[in-house]
PDBQT receptor file of N, H, CA, C and O in Angstrom, charges set to zero:
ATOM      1  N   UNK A   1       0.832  -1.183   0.000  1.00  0.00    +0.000 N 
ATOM      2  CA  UNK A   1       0.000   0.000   0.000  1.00  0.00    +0.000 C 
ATOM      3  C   UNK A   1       0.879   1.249   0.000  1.00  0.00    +0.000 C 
ATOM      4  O   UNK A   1       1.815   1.323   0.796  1.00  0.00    +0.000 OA
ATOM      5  N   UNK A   2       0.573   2.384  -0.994  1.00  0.00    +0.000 N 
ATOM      6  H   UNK A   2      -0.187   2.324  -1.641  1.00  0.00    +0.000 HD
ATOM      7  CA  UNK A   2       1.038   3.465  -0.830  1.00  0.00    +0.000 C 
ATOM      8  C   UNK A   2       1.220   4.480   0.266  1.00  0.00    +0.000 C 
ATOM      9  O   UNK A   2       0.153   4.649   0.857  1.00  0.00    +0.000 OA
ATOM     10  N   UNK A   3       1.899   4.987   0.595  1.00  0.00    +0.000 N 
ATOM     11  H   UNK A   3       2.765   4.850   0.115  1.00  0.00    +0.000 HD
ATOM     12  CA  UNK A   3       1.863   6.313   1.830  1.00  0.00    +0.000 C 
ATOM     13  C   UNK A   3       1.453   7.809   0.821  1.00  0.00    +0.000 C 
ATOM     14  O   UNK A   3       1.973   8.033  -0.272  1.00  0.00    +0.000 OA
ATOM     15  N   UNK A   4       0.689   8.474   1.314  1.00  0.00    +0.000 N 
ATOM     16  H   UNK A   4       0.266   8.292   2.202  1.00  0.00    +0.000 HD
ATOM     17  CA  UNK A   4       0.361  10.031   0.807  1.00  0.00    +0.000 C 
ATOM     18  C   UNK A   4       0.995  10.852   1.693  1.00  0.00    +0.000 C 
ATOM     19  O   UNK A   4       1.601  10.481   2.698  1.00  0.00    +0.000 OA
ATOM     20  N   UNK A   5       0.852  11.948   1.317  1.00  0.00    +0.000 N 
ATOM     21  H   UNK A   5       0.360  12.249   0.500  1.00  0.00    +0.000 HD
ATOM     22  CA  UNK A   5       1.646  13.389   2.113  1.00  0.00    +0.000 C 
ATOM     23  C   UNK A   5       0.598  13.994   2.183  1.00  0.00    +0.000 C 
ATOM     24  O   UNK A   5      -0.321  13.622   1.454  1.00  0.00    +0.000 OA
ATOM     25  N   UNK A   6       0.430  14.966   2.959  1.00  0.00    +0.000 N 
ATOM     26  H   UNK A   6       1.177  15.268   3.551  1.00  0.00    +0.000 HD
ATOM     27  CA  UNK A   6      -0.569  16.470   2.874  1.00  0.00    +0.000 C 
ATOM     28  C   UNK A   6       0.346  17.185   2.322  1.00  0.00    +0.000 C 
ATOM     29  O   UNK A   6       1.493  17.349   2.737  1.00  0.00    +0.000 OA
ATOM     30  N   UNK A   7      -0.368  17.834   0.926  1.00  0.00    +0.000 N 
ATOM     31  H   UNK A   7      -1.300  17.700   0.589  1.00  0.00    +0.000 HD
ATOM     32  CA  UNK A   7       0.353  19.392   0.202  1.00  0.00    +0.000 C 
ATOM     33  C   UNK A   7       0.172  20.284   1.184  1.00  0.00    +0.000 C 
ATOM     34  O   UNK A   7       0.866  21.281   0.988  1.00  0.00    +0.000 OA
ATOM     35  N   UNK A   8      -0.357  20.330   1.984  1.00  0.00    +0.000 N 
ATOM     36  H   UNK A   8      -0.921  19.520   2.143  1.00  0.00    +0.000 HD
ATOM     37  CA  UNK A   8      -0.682  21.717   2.962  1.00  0.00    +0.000 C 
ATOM     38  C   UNK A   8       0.344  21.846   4.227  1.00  0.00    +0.000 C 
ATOM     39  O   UNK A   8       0.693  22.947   4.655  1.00  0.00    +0.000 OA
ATOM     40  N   UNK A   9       0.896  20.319   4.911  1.00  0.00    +0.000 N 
ATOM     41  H   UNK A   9       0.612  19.425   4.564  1.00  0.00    +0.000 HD
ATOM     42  CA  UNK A   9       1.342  20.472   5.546  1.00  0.00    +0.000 C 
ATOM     43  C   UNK A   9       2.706  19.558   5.844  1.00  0.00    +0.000 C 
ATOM     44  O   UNK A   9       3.544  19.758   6.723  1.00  0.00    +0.000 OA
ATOM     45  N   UNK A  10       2.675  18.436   4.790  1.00  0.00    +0.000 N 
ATOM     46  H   UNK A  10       1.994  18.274   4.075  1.00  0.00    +0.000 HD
ATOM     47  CA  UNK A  10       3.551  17.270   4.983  1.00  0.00    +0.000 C 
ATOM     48  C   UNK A  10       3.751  15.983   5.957  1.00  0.00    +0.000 C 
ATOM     49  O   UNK A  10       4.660  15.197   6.220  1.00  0.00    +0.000 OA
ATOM     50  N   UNK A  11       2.190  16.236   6.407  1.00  0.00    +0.000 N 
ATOM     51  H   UNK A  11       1.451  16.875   6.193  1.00  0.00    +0.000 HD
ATOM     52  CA  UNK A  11       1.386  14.976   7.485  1.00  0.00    +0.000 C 
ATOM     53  C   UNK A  11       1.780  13.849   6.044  1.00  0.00    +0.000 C 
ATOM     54  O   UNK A  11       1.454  13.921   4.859  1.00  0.00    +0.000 OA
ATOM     55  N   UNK A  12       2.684  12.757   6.877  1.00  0.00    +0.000 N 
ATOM     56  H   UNK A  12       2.948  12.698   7.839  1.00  0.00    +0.000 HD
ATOM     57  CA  UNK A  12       2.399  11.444   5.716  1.00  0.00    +0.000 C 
ATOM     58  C   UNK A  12       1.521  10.538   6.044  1.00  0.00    +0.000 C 
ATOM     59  O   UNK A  12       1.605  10.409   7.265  1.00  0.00    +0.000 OA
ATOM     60  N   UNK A  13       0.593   9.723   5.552  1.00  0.00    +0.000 N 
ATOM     61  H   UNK A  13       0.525   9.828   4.560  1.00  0.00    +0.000 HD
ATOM     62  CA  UNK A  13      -0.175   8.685   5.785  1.00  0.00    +0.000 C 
ATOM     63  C   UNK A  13       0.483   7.529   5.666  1.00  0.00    +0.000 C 
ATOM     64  O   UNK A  13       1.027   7.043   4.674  1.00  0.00    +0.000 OA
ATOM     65  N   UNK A  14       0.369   7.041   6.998  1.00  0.00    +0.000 N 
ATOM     66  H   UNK A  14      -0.072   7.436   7.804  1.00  0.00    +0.000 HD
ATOM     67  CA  UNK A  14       1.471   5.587   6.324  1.00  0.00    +0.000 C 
ATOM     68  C   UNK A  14       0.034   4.365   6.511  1.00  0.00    +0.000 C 
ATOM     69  O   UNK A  14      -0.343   4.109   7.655  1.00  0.00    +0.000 OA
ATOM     70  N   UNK A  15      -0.482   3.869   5.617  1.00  0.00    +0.000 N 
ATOM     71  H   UNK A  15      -0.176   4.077   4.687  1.00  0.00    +0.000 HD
ATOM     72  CA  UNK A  15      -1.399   2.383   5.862  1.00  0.00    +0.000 C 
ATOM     73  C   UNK A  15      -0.650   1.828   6.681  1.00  0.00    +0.000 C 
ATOM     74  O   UNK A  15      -1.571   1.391   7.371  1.00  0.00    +0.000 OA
ATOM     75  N   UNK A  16       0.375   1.419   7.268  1.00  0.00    +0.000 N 
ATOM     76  H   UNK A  16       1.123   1.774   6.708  1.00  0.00    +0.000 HD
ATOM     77  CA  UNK A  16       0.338   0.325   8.086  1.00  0.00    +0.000 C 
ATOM     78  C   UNK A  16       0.205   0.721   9.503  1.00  0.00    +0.000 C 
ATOM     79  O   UNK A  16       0.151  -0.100  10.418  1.00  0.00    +0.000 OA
ATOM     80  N   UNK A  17       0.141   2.358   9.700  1.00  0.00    +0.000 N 
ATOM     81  H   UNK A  17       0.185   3.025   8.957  1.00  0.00    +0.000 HD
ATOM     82  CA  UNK A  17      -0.002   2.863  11.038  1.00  0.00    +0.000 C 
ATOM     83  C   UNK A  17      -1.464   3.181  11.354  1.00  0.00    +0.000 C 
ATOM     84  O   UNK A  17      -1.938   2.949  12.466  1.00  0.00    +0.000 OA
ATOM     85  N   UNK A  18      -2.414   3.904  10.006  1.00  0.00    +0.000 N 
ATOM     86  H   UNK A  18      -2.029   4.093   9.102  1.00  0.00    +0.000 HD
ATOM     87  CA  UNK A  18      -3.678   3.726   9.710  1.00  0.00    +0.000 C 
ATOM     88  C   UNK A  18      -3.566   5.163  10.553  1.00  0.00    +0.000 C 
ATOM     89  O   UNK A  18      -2.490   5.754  10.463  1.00  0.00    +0.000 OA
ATOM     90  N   UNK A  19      -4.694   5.798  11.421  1.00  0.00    +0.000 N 
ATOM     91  H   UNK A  19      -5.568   5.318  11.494  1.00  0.00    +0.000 HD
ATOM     92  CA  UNK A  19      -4.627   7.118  11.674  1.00  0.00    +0.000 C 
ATOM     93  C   UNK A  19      -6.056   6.727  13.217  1.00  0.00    +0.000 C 
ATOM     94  O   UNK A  19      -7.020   7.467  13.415  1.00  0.00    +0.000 OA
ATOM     95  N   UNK A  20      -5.764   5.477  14.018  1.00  0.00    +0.000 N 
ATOM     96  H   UNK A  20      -4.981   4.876  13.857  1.00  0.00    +0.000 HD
ATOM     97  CA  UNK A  20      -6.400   5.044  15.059  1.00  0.00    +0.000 C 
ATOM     98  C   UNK A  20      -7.297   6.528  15.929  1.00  0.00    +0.000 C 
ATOM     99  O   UNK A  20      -8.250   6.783  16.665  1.00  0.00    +0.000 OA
ATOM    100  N   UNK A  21      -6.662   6.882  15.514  1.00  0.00    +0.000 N 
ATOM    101  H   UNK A  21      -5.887   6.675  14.916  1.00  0.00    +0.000 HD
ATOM    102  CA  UNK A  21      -6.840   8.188  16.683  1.00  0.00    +0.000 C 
ATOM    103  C   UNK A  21      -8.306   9.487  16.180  1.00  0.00    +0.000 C 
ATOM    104  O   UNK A  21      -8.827  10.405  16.814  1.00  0.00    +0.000 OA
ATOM    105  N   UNK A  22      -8.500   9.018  14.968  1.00  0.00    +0.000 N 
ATOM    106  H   UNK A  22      -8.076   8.273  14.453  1.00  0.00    +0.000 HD
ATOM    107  CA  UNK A  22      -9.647   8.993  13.698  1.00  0.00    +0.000 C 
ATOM    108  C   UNK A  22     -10.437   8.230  13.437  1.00  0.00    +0.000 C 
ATOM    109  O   UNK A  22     -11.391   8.449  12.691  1.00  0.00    +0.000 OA
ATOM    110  N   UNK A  23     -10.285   7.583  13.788  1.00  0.00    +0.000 N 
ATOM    111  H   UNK A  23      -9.510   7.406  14.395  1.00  0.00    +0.000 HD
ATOM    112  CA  UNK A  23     -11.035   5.903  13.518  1.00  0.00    +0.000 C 
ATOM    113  C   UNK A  23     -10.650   5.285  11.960  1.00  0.00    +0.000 C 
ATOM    114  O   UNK A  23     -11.406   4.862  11.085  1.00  0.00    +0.000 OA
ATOM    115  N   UNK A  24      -8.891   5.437  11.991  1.00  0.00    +0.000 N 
ATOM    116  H   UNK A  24      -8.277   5.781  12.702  1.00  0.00    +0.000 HD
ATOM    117  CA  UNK A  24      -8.884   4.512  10.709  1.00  0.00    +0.000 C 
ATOM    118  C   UNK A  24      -7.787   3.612  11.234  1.00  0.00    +0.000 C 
ATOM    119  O   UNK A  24      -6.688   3.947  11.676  1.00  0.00    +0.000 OA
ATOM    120  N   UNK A  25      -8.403   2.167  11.072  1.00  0.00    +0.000 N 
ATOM    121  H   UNK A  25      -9.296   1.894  10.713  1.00  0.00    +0.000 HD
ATOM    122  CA  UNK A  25      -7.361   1.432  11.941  1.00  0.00    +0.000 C 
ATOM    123  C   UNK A  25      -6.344   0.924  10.778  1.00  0.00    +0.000 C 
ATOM    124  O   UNK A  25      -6.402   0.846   9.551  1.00  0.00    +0.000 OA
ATOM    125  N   UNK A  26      -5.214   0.564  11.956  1.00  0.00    +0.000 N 
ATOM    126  H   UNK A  26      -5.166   0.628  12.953  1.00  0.00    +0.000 HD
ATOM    127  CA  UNK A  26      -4.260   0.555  11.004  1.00  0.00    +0.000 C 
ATOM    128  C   UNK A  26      -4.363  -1.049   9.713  1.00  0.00    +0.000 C 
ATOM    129  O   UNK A  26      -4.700  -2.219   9.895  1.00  0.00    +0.000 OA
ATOM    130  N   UNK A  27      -3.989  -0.450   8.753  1.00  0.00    +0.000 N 
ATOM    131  H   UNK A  27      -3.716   0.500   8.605  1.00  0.00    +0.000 HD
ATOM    132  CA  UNK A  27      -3.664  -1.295   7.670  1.00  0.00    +0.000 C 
ATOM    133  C   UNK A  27      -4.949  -1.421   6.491  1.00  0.00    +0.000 C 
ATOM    134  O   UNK A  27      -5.461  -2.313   5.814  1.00  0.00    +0.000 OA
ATOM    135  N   UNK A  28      -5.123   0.128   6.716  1.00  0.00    +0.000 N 
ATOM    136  H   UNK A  28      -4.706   0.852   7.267  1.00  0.00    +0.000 HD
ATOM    137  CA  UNK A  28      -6.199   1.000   5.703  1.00  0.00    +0.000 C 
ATOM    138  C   UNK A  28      -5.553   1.338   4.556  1.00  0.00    +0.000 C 
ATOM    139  O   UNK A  28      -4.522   2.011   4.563  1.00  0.00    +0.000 OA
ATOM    140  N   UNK A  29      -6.145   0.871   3.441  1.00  0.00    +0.000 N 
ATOM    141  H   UNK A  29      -6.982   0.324   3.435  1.00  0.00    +0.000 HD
ATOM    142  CA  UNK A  29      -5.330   1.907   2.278  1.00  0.00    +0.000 C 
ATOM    143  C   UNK A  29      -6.029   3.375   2.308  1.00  0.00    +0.000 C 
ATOM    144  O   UNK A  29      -7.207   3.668   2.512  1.00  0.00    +0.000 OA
ATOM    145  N   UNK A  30      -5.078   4.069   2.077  1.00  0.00    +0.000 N 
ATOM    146  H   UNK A  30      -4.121   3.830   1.911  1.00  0.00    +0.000 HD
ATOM    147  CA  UNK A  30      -5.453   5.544   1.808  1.00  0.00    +0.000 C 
ATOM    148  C   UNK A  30      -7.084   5.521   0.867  1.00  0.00    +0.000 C 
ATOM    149  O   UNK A  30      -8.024   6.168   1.328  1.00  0.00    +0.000 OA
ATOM    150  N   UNK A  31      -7.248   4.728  -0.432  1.00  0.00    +0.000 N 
ATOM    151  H   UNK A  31      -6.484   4.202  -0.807  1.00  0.00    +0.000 HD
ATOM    152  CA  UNK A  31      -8.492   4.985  -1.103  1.00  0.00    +0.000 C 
ATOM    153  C   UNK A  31      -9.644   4.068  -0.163  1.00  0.00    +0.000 C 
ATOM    154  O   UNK A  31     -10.797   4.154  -0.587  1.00  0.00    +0.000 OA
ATOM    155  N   UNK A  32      -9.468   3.327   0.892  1.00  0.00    +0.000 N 
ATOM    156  H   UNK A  32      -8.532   3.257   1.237  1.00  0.00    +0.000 HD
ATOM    157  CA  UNK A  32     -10.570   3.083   2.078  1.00  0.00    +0.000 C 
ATOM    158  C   UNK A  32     -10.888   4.142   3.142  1.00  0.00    +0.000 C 
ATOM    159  O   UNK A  32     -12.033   4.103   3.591  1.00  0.00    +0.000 OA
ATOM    160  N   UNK A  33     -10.050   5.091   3.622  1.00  0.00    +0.000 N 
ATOM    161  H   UNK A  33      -9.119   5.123   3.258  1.00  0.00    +0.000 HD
ATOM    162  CA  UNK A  33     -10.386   6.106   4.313  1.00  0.00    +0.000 C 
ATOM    163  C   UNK A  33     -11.842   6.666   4.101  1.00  0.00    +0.000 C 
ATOM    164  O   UNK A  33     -11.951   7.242   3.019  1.00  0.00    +0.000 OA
ATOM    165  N   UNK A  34     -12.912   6.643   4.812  1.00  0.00    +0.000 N 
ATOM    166  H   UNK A  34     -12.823   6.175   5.691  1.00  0.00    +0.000 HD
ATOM    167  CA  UNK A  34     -13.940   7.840   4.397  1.00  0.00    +0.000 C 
ATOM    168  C   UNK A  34     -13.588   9.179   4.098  1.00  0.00    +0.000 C 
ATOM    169  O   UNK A  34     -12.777   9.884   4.699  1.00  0.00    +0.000 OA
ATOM    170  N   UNK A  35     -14.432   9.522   2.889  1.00  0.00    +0.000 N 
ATOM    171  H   UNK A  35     -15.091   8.949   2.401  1.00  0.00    +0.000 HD
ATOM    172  CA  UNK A  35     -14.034  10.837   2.366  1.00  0.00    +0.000 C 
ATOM    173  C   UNK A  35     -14.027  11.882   3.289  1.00  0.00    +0.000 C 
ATOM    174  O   UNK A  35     -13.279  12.855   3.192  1.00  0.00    +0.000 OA
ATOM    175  N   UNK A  36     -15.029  11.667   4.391  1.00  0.00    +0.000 N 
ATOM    176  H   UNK A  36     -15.636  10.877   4.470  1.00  0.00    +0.000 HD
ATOM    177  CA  UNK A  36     -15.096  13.287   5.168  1.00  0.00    +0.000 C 
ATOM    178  C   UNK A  36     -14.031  13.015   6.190  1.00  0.00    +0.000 C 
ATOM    179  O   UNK A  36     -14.089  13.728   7.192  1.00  0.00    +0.000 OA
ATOM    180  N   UNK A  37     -13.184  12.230   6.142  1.00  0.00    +0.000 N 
ATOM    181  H   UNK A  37     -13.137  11.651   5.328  1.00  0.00    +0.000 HD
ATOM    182  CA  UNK A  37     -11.755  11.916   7.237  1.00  0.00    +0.000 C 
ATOM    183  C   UNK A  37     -10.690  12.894   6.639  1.00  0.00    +0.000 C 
ATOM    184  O   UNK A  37     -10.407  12.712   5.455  1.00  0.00    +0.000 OA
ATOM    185  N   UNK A  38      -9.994  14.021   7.385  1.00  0.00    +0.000 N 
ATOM    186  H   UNK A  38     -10.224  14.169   8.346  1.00  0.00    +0.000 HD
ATOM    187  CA  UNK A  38      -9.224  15.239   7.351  1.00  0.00    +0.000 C 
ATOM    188  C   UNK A  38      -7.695  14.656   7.874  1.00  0.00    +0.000 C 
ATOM    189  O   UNK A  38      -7.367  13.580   8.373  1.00  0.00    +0.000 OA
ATOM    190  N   UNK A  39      -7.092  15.617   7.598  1.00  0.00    +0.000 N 
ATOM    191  H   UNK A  39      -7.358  16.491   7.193  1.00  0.00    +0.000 HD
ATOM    192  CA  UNK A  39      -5.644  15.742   8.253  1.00  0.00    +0.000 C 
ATOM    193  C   UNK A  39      -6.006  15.916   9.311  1.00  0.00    +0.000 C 
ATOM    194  O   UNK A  39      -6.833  16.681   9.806  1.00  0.00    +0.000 OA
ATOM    195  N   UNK A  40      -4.799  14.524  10.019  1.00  0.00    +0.000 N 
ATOM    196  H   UNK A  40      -4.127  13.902   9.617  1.00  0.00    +0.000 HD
ATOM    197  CA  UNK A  40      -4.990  15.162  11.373  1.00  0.00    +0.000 C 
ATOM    198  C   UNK A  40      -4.347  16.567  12.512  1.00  0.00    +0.000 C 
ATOM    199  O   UNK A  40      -4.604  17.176  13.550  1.00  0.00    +0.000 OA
ATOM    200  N   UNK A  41      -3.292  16.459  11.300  1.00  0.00    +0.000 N 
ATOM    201  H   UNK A  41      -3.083  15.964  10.457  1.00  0.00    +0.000 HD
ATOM    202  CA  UNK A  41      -2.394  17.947  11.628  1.00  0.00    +0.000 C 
ATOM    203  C   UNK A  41      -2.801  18.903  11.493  1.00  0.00    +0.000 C 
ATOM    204  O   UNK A  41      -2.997  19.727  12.386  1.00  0.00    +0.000 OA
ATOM    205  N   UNK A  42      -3.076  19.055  10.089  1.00  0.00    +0.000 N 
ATOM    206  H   UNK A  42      -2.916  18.386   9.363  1.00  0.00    +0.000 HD
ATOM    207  CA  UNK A  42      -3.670  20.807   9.444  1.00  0.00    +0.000 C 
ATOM    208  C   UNK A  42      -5.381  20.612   9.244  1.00  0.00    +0.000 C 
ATOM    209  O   UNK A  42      -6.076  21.616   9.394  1.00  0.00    +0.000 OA
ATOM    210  N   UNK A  43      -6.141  19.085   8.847  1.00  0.00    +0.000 N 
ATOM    211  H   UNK A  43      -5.576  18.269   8.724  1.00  0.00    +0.000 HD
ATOM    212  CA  UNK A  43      -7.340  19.419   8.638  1.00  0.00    +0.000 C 
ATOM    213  C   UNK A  43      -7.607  19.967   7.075  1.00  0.00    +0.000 C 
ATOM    214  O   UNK A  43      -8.380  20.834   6.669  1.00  0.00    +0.000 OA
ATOM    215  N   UNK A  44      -6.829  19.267   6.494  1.00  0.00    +0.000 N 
ATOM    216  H   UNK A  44      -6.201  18.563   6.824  1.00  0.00    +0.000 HD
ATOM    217  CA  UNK A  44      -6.730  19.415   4.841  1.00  0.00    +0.000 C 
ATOM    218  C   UNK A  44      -7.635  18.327   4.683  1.00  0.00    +0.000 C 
ATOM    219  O   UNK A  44      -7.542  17.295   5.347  1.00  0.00    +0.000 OA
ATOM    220  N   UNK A  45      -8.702  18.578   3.630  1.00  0.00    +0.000 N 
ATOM    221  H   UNK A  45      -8.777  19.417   3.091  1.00  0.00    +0.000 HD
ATOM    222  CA  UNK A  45      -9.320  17.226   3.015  1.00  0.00    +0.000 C 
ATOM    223  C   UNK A  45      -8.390  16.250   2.201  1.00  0.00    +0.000 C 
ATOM    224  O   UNK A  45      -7.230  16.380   1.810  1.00  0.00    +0.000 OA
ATOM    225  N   UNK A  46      -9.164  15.382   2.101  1.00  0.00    +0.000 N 
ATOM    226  H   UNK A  46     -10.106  15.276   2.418  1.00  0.00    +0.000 HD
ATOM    227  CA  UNK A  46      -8.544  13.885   1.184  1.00  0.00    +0.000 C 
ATOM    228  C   UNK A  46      -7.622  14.301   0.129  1.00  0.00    +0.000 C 
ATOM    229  O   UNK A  46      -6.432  14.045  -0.048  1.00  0.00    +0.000 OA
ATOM    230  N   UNK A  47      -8.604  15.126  -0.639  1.00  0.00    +0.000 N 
ATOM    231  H   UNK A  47      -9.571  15.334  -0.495  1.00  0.00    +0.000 HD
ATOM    232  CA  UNK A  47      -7.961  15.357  -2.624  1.00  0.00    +0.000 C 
ATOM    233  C   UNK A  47      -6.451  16.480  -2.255  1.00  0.00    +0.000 C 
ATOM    234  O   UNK A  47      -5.732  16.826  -3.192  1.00  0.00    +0.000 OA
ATOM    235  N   UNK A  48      -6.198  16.863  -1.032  1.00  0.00    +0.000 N 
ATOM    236  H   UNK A  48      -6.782  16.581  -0.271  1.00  0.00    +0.000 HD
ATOM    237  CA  UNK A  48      -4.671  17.336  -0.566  1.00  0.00    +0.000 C 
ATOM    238  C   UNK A  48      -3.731  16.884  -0.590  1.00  0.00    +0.000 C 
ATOM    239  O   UNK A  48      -2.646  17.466  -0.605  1.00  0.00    +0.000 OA
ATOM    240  N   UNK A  49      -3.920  15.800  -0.598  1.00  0.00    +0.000 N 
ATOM    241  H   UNK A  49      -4.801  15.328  -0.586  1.00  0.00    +0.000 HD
ATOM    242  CA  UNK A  49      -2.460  14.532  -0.433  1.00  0.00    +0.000 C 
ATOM    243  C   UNK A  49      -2.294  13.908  -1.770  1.00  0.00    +0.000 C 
ATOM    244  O   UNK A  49      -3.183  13.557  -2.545  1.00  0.00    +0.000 OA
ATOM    245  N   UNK A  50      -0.663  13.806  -1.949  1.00  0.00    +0.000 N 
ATOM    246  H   UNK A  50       0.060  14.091  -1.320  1.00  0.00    +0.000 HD
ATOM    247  CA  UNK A  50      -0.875  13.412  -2.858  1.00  0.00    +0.000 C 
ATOM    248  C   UNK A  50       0.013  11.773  -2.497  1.00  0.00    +0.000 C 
ATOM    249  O   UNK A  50       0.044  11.229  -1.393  1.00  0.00    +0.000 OA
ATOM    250  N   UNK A  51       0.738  11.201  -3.925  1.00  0.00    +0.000 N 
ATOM    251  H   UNK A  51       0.712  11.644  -4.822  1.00  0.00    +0.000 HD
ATOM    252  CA  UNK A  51       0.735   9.649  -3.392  1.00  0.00    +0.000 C 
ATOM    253  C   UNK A  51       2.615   9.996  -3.364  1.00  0.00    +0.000 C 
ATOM    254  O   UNK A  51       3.277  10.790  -4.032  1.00  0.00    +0.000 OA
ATOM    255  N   UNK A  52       3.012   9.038  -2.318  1.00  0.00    +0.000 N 
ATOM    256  H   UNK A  52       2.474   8.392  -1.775  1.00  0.00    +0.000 HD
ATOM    257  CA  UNK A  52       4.595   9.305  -2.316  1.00  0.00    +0.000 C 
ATOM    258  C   UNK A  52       5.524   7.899  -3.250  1.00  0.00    +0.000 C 
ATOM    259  O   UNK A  52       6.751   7.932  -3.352  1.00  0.00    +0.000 OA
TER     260      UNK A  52
């Protein structure tokens, strides 16, 4: 699975850490995330990140 970045802030998404603390448990791919799920740093939507 890919990791994304936030363009806004450089939050990386790593799937195997998932973002628990959001309710995305780990070993989510980035395109399973629900759409209304934000950065958890800056609060950038989804279409912000791009793929690393």
């Amino acid at each position: 699975m890919n990791k994304y970045r936030c363009r806004i802030c450089g939050y990386v998404y790593d799937p195997a850490m998932g973002d628990p603390d959001n309710g995305v448990e780990p070993n989510t791919a980035f395109e399973d995330i629900p759409d209304d799920w934000v950065c958890p740093v800056c609060g950038a939507i989804k279409s912000e990140f791009e793929i690393l």
